[in-house]
Backbone of each chain as ProteinMPNN parsed JSONL, in Angstrom:
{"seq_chain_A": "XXXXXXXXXXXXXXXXXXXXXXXXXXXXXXXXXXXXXXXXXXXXXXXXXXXXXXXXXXXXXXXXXXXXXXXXXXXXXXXXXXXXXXXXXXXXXXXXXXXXXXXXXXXXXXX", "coords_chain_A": {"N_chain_A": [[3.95, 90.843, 74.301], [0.978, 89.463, 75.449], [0.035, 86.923, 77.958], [-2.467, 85.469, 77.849], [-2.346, 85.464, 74.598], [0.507, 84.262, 74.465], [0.342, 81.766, 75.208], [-1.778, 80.656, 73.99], [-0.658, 80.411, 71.588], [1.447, 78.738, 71.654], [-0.537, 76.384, 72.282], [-1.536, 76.315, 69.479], [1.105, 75.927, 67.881], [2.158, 73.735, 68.938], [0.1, 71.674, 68.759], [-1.561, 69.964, 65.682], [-4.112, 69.613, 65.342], [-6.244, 72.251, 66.528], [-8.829, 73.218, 68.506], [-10.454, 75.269, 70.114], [-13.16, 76.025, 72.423], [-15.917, 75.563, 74.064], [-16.738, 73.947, 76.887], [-15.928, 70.375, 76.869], [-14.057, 67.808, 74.527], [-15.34, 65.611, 75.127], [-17.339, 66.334, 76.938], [-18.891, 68.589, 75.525], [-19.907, 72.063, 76.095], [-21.895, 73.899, 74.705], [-23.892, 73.626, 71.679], [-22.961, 74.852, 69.238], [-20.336, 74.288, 69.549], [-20.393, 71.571, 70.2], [-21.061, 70.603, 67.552], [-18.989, 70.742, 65.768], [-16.924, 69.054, 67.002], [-18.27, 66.769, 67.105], [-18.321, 65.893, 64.369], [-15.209, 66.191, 64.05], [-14.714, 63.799, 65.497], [-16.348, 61.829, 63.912], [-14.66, 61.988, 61.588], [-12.426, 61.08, 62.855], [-10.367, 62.225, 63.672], [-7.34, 63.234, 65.403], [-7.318, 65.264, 67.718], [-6.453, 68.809, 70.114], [-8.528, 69.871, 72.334], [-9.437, 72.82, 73.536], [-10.74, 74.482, 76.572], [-12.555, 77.086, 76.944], [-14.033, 78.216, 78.545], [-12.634, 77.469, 81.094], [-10.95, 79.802, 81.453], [-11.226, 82.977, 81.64], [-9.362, 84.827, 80.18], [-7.872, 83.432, 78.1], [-10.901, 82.813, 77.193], [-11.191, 85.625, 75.669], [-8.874, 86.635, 74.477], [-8.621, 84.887, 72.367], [-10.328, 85.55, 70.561], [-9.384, 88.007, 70.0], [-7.176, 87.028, 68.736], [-7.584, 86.243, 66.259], [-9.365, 88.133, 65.425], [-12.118, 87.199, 65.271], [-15.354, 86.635, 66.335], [-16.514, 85.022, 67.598], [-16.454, 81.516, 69.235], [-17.263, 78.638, 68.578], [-13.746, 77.979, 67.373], [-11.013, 76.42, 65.155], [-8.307, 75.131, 64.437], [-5.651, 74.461, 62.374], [-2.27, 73.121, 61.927], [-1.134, 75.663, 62.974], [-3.001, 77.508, 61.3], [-5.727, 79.13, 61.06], [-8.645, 78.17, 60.639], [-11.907, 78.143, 60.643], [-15.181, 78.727, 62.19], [-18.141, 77.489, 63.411], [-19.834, 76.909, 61.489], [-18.819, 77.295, 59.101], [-16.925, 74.956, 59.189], [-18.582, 73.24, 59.319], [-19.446, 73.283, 56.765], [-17.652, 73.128, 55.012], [-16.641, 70.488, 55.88], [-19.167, 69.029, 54.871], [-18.734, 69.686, 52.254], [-16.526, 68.051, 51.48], [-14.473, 69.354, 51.961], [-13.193, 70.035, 54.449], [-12.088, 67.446, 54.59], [-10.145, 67.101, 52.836], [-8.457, 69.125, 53.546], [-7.386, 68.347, 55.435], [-5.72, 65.791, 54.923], [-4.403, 67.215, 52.851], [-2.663, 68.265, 54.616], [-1.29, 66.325, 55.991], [-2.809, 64.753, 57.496], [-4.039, 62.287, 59.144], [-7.178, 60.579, 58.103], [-10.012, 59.297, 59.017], [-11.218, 56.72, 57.197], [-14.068, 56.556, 55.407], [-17.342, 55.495, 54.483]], "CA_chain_A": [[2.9, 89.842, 74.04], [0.269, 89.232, 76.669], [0.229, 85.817, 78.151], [-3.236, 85.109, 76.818], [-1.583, 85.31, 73.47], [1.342, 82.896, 74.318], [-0.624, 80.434, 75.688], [-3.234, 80.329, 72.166], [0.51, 80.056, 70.042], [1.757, 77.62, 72.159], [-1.215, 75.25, 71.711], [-1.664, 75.97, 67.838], [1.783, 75.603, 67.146], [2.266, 72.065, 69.599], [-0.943, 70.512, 68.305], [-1.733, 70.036, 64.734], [-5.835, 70.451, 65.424], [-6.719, 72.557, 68.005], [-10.114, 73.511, 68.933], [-10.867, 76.451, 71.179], [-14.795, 75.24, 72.715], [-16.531, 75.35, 75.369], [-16.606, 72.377, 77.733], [-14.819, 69.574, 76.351], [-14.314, 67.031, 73.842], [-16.276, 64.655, 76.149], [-18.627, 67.181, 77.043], [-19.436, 70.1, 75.02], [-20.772, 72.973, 76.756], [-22.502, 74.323, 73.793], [-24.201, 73.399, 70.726], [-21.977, 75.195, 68.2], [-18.912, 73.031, 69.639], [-20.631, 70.341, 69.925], [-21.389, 69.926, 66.496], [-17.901, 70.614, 65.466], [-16.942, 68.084, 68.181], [-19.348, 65.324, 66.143], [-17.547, 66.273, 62.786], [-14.094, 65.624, 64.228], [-14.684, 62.49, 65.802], [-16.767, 61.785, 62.776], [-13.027, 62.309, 60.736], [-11.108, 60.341, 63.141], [-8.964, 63.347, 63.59], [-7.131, 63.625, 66.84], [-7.074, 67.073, 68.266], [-6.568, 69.389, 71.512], [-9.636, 71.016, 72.683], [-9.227, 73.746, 74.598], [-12.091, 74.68, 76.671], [-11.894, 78.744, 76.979], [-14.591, 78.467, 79.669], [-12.028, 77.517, 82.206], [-9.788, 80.777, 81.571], [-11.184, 83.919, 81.008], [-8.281, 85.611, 79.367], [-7.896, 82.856, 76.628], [-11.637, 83.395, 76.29], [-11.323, 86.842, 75.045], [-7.965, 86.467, 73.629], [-8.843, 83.784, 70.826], [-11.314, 86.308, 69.611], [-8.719, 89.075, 68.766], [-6.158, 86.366, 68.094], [-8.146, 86.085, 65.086], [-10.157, 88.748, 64.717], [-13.162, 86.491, 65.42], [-15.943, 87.563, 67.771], [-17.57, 84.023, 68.375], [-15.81, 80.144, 69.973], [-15.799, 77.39, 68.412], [-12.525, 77.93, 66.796], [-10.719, 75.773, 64.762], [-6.793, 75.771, 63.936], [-5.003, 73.125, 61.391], [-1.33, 73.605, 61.689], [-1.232, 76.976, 62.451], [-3.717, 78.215, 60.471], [-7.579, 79.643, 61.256], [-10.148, 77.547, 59.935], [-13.474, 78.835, 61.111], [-15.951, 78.619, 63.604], [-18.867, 75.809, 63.394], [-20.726, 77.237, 60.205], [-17.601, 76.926, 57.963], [-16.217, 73.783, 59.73], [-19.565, 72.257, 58.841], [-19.922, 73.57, 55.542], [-16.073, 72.463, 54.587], [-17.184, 68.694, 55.72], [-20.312, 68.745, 53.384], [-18.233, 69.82, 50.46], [-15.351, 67.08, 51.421], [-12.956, 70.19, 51.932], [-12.045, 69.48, 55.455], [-11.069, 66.042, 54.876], [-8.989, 67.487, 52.023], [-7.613, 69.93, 54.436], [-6.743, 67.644, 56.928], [-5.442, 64.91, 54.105], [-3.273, 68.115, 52.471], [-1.606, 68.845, 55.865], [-0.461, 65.105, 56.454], [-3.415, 64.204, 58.967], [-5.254, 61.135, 58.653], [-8.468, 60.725, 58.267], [-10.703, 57.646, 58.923], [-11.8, 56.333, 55.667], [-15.773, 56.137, 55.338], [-18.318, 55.092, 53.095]], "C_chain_A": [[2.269, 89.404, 75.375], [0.301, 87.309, 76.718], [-1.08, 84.885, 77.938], [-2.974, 84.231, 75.544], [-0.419, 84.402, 73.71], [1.222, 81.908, 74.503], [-1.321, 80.001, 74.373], [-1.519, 79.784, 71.456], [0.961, 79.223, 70.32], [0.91, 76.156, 71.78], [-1.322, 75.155, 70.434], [-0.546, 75.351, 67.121], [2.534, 73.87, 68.062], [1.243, 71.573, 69.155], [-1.147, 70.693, 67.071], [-2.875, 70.492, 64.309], [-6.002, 70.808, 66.687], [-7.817, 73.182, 67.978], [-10.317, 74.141, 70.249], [-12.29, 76.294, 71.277], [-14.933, 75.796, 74.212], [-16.966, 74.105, 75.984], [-15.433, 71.889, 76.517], [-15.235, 68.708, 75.353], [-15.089, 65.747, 74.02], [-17.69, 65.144, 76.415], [-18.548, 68.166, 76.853], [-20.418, 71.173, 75.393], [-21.865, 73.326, 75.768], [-22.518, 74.1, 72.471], [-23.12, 73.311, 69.337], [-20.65, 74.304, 68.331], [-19.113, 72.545, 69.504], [-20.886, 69.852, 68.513], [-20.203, 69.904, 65.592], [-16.616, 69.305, 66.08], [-17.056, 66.491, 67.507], [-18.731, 65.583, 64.993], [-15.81, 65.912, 62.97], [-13.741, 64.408, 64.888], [-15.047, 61.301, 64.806], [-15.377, 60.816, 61.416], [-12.351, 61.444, 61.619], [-10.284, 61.14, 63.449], [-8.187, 63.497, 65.063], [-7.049, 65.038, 67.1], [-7.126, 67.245, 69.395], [-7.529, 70.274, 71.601], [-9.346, 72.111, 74.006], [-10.227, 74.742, 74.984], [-12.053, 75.753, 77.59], [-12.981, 79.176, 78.473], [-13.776, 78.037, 81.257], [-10.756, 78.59, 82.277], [-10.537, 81.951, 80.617], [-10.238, 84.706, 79.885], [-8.201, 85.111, 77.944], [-9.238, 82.916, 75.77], [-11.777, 84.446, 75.297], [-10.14, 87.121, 73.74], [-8.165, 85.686, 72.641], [-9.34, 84.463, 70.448], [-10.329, 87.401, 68.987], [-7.64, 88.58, 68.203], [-6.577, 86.955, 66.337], [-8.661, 86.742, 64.279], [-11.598, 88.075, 64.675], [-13.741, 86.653, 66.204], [-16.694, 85.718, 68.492], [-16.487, 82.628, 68.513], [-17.539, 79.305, 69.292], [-14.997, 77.952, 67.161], [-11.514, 77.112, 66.091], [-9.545, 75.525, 64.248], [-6.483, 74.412, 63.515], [-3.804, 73.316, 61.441], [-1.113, 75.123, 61.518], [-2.558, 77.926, 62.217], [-5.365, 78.367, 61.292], [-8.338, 78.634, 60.317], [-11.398, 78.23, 59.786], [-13.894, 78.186, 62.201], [-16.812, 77.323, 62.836], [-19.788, 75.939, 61.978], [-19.979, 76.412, 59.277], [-17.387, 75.769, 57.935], [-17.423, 72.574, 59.059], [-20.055, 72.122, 57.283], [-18.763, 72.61, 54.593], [-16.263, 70.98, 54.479], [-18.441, 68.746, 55.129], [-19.999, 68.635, 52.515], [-17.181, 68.742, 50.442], [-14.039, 68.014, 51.346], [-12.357, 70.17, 53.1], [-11.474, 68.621, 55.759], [-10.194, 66.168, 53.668], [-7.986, 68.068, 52.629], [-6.739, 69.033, 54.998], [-5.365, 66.517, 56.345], [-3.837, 65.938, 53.43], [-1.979, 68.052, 53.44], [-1.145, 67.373, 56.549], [-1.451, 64.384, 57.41], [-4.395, 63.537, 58.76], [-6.514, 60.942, 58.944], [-9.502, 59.414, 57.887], [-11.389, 57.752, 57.993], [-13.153, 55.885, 56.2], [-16.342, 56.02, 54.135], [-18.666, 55.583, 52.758]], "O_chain_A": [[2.977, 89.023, 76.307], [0.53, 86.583, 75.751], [-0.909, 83.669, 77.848], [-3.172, 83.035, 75.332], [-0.439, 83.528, 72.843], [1.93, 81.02, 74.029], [-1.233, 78.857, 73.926], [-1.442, 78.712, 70.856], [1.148, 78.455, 69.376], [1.38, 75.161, 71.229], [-1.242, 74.017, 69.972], [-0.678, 74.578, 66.173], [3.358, 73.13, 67.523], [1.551, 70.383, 69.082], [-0.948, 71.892, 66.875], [-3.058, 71.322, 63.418], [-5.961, 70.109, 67.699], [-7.745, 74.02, 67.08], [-10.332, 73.527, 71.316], [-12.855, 76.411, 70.19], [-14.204, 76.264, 75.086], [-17.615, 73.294, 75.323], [-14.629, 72.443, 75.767], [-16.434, 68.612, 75.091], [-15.391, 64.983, 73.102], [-18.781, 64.611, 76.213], [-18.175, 68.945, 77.729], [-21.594, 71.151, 75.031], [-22.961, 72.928, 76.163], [-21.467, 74.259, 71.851], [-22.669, 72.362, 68.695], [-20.066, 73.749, 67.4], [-18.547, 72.059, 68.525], [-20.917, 68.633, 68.344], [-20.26, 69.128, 64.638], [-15.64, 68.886, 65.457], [-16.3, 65.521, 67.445], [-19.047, 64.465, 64.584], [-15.214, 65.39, 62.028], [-12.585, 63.986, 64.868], [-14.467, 60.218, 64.73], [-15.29, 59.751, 60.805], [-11.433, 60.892, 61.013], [-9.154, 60.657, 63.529], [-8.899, 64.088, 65.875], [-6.534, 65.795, 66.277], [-7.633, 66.378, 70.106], [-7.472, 71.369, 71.04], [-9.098, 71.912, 75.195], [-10.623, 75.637, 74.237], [-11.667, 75.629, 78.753], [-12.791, 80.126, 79.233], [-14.289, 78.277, 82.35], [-9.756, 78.372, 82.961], [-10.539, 81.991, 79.387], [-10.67, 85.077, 78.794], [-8.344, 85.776, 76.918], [-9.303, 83.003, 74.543], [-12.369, 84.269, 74.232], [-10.306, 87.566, 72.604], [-7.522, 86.156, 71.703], [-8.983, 84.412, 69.271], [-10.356, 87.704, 67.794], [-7.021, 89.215, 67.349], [-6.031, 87.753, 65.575], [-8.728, 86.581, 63.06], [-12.309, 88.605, 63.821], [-13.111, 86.907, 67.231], [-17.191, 85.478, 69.593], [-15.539, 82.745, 67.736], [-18.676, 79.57, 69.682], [-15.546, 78.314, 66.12], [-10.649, 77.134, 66.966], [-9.694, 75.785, 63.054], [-6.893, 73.397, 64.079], [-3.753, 74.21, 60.596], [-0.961, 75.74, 60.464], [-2.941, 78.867, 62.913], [-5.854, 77.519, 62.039], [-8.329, 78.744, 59.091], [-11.761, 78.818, 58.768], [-13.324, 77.388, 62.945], [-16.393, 76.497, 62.026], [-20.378, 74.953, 61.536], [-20.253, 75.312, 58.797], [-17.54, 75.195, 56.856], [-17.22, 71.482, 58.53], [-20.747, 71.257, 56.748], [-18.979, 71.714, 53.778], [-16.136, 70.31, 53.454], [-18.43, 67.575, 54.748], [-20.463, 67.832, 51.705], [-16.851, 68.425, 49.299], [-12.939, 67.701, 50.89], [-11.129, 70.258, 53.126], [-10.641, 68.511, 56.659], [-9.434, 65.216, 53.493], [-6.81, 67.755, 52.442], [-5.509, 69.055, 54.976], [-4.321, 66.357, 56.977], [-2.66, 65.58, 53.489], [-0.787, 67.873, 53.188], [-0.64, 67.407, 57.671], [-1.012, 63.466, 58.102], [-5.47, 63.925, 58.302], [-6.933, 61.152, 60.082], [-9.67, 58.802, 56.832], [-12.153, 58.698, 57.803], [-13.362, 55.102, 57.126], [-15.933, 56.359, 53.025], [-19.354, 55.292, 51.779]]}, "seq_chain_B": "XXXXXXXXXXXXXXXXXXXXXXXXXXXXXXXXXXXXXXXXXXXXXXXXXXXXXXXXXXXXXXXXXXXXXXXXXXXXXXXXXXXXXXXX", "coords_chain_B": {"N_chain_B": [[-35.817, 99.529, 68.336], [-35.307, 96.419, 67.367], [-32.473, 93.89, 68.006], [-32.631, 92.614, 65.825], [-33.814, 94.14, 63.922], [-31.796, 96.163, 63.922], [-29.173, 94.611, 62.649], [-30.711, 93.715, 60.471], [-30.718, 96.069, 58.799], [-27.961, 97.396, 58.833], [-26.712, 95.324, 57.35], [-28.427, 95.625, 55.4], [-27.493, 98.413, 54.3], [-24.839, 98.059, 53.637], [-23.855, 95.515, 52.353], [-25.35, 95.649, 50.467], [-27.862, 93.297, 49.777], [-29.168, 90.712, 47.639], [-30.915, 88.79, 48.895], [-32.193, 88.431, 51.655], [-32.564, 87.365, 55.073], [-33.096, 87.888, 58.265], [-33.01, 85.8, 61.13], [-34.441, 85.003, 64.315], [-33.416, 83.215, 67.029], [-33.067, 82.535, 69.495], [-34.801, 81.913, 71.396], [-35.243, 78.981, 71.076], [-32.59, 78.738, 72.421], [-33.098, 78.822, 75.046], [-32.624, 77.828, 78.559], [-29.305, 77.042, 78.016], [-26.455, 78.632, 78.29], [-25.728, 81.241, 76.866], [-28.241, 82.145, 76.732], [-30.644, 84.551, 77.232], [-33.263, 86.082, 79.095], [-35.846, 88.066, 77.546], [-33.895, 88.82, 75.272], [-32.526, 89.313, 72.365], [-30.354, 87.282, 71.774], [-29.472, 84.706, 69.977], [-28.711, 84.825, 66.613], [-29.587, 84.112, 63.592], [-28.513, 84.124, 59.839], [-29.741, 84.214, 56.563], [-27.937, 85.438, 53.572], [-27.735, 86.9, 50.613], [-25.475, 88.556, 48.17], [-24.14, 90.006, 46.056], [-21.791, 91.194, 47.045], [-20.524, 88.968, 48.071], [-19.22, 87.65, 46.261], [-16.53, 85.359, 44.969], [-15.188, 85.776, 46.772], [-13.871, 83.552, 49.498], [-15.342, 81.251, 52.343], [-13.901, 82.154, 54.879], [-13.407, 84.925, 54.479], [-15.76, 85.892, 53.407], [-17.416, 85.641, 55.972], [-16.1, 87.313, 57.623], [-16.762, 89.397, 56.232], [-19.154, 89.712, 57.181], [-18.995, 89.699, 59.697], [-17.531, 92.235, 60.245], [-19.416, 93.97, 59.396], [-21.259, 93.657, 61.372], [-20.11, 94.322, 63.573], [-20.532, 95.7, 66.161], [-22.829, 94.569, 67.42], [-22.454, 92.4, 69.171], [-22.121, 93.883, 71.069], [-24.523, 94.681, 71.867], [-25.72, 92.82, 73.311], [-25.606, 90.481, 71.7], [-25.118, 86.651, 71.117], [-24.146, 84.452, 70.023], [-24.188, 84.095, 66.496], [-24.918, 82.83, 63.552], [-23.63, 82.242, 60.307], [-24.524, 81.89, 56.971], [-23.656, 82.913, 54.172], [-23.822, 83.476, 50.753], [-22.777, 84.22, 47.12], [-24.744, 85.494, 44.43], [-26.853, 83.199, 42.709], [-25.574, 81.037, 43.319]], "CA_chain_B": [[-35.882, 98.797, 67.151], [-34.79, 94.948, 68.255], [-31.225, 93.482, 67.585], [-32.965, 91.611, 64.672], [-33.995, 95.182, 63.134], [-30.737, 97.016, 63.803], [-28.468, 93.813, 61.991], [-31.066, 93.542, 58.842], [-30.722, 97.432, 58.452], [-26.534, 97.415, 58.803], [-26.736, 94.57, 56.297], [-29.032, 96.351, 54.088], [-27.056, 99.603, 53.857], [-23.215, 97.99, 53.924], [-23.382, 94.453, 51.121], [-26.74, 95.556, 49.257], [-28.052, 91.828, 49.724], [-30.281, 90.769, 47.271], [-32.098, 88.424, 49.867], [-31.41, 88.758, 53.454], [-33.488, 86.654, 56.054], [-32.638, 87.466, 59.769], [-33.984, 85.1, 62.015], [-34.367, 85.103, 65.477], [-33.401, 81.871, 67.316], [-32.887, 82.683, 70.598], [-35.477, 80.681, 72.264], [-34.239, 77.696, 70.968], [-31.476, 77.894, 73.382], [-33.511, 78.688, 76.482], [-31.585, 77.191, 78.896], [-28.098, 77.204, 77.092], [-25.907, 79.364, 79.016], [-26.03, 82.159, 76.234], [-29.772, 82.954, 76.985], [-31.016, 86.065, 78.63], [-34.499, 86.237, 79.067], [-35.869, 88.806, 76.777], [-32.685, 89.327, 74.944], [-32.173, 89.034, 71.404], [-28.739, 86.694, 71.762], [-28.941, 84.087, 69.234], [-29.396, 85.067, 65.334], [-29.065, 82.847, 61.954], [-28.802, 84.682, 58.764], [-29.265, 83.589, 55.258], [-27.904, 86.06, 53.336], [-26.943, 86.749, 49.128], [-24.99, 89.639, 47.994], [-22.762, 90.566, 44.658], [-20.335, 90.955, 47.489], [-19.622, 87.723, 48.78], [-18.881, 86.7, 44.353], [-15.43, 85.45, 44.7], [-14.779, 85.293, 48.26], [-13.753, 82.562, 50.503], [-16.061, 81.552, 53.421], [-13.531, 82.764, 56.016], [-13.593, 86.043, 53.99], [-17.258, 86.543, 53.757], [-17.809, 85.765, 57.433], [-15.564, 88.382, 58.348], [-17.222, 91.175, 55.966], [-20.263, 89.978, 57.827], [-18.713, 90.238, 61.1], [-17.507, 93.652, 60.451], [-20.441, 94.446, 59.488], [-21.864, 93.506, 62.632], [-19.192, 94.172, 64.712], [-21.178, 96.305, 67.082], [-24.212, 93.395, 67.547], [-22.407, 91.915, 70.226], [-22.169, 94.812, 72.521], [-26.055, 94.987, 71.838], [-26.374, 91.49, 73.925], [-25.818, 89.284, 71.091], [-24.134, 85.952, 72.033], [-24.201, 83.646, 68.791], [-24.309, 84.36, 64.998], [-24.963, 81.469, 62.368], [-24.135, 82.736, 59.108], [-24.727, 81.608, 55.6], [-23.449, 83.325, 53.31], [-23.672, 83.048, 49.508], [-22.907, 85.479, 45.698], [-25.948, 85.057, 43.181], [-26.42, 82.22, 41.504], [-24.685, 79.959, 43.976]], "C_chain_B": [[-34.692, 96.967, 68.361], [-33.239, 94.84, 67.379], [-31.375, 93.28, 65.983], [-32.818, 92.535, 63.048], [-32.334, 95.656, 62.953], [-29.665, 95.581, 62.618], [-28.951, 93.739, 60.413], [-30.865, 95.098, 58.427], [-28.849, 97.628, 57.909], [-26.151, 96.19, 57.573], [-27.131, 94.96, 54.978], [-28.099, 97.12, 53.419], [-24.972, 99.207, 52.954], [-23.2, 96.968, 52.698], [-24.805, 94.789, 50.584], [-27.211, 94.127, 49.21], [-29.668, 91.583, 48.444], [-31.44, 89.693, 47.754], [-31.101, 88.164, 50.978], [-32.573, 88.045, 54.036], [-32.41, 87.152, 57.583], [-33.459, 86.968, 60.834], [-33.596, 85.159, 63.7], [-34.562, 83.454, 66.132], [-33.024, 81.891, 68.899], [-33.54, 81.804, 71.988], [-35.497, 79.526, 72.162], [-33.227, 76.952, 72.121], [-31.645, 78.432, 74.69], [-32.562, 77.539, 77.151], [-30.137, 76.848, 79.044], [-27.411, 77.948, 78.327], [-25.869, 80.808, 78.364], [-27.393, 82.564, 76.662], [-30.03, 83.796, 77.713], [-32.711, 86.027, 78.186], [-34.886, 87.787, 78.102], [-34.946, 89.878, 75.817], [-32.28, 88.77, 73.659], [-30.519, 88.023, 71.149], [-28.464, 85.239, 70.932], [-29.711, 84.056, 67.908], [-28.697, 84.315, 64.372], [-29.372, 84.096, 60.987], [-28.296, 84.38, 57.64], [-29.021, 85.235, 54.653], [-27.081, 85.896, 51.701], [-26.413, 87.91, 48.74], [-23.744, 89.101, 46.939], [-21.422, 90.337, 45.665], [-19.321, 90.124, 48.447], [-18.747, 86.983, 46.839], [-17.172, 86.75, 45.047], [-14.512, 85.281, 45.754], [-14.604, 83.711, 48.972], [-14.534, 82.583, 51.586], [-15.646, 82.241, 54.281], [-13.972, 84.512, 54.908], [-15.289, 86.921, 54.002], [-18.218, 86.473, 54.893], [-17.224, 86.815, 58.162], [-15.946, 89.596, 57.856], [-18.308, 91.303, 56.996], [-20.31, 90.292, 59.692], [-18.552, 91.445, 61.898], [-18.513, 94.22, 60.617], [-21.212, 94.898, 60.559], [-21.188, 93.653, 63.995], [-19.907, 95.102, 66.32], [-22.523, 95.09, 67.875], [-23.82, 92.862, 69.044], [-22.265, 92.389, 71.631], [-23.752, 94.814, 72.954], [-26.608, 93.444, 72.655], [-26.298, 90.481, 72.738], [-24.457, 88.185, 71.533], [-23.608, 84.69, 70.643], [-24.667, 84.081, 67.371], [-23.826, 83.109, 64.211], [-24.74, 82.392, 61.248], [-24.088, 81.716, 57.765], [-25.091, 82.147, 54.845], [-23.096, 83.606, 51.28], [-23.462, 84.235, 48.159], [-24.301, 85.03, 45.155], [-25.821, 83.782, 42.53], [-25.702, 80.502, 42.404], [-25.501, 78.774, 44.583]], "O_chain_B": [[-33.962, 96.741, 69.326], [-32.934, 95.508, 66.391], [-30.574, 93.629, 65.116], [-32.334, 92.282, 61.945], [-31.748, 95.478, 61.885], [-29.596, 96.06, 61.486], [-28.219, 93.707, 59.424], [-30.904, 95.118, 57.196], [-28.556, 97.952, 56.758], [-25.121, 96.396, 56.931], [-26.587, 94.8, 53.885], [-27.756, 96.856, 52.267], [-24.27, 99.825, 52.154], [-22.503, 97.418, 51.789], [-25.388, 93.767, 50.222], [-26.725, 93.653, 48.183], [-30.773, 92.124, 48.468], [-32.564, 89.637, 47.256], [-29.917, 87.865, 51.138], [-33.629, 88.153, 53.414], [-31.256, 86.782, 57.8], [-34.405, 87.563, 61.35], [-32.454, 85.362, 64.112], [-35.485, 82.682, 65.87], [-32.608, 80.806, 69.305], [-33.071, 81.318, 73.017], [-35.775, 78.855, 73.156], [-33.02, 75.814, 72.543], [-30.693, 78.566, 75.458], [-31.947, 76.646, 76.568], [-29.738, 76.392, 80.116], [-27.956, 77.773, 79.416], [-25.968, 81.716, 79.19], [-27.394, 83.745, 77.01], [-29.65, 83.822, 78.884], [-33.153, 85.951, 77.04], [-33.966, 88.604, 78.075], [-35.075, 91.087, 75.624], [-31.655, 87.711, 73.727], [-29.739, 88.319, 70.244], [-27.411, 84.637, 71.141], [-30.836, 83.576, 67.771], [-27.514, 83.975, 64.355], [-30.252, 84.923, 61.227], [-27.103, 84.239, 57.37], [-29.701, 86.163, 55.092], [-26.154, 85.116, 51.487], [-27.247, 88.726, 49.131], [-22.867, 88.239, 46.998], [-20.412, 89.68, 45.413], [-18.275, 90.265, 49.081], [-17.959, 86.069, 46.596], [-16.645, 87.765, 45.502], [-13.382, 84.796, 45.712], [-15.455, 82.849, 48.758], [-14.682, 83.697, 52.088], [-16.43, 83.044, 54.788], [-15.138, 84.907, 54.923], [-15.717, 88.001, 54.409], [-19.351, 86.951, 54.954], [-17.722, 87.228, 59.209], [-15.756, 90.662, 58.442], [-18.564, 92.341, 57.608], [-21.101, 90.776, 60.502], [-18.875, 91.814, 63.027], [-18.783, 94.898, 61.609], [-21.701, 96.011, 60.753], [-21.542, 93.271, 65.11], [-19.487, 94.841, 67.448], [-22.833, 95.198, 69.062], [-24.635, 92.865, 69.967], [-22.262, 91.848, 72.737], [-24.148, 94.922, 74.115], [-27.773, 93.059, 72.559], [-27.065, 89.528, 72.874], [-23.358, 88.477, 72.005], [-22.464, 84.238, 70.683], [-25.834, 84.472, 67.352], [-22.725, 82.558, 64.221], [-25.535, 83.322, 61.116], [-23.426, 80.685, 57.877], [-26.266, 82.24, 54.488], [-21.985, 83.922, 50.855], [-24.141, 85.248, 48.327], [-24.831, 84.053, 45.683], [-24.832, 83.387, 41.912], [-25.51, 79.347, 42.023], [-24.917, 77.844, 45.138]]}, "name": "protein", "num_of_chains": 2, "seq": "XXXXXXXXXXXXXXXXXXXXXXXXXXXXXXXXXXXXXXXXXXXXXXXXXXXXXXXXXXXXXXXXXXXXXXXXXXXXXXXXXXXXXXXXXXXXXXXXXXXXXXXXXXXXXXXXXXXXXXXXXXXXXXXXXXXXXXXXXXXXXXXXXXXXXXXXXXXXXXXXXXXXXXXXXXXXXXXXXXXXXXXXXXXXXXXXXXXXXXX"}
């Protein structure tokens, strides 16, 4: 196992939401994060962003982690979510605050 | 033929869509760090096909990925999709 790869399993399986982005949860390099970014702050959700522009290797590696060619990335316990399409589509329908609600992880109550 | 062409063609032939839009959005993110000056690198596509019926989003982002799995050697840097069956 390349060290890429132990590094990505390490954070998915120590954080509950982790978010593979560009820049940071402060400052989002790019659009697509950022609007995933605004959707989890949105939720209240705590999460680890992990911002792939300061490590080549994990850049490239999250993509065949997954099988996914494009960042932002999205992991719930484990698991793949999607990138910023899905992530945004999921909170329209009220399925990522089901998600999040399923998997034990609270989610700031809104109007 | 542009990125735009080669993706609506590989779309055409691979999920039969019965409406496909590929848009070109690239100049949008002039500036961005993705941008290349005359470089097809950021595309949206609405797209409907029989063979998203039944699928999960992750699932029908990844036929469309396959699909396209070559796109990103071709300079592409971002893909929006939205994906839907008939009827939906």
């Amino acid at each position: 196992m390349t060290d890429a790869r132990q590094a990505i399993e390490s954070e998915i399986k120590s954080n509950d939401v982790v978010l593979f982005m560009k820049g940071t949860p402060q400052f989002p390099m790019c659009g697509f994060s950022g609007q995933v970014v605004q959707i989890l702050g949105y939720l209240g959700v705590p999460y680890k962003g992990v911002n792939v522009l300061d490590d080549e290797s994990i850049r490239q590696g999250i993509k065949e982690y997954s099988s996914w060619p494009t960042i932002p990335q999205l992991y719930v316990k484990g698991e793949f979510v999607g990138g910023c399409d899905i992530t945004r589509e999921m909170f329209q329908a009220g399925e990522l605050q089901q998600l999040f609600v399923d998997n034990g992880i609270a989610v700031k109550q809104t109007a | 033929m542009t990125l735009s062409d080669w993706i609506t063609q590989m779309l055409q032939q691979s999920l039969q869509p019965t409406r496909l839009d590929v848009i070109d959005e690239s100049e949008q993110h002039r500036g961005h760090g993705g941008f290349r000056e005359g470089v097809q690198t950021h595309i949206r596509i609405h797209i409907v096909s029989d063979a998203f019926t039944g699928k999960s989003r992750l699932q029908r982002h990844r036929l469309v990925n396959e699909t396209l799995a070559g796109a990103f050697d071709r300079g592409l840097h971002a893909l929006a999709i939205d994906a839907k069956g008939p009827g939906e």
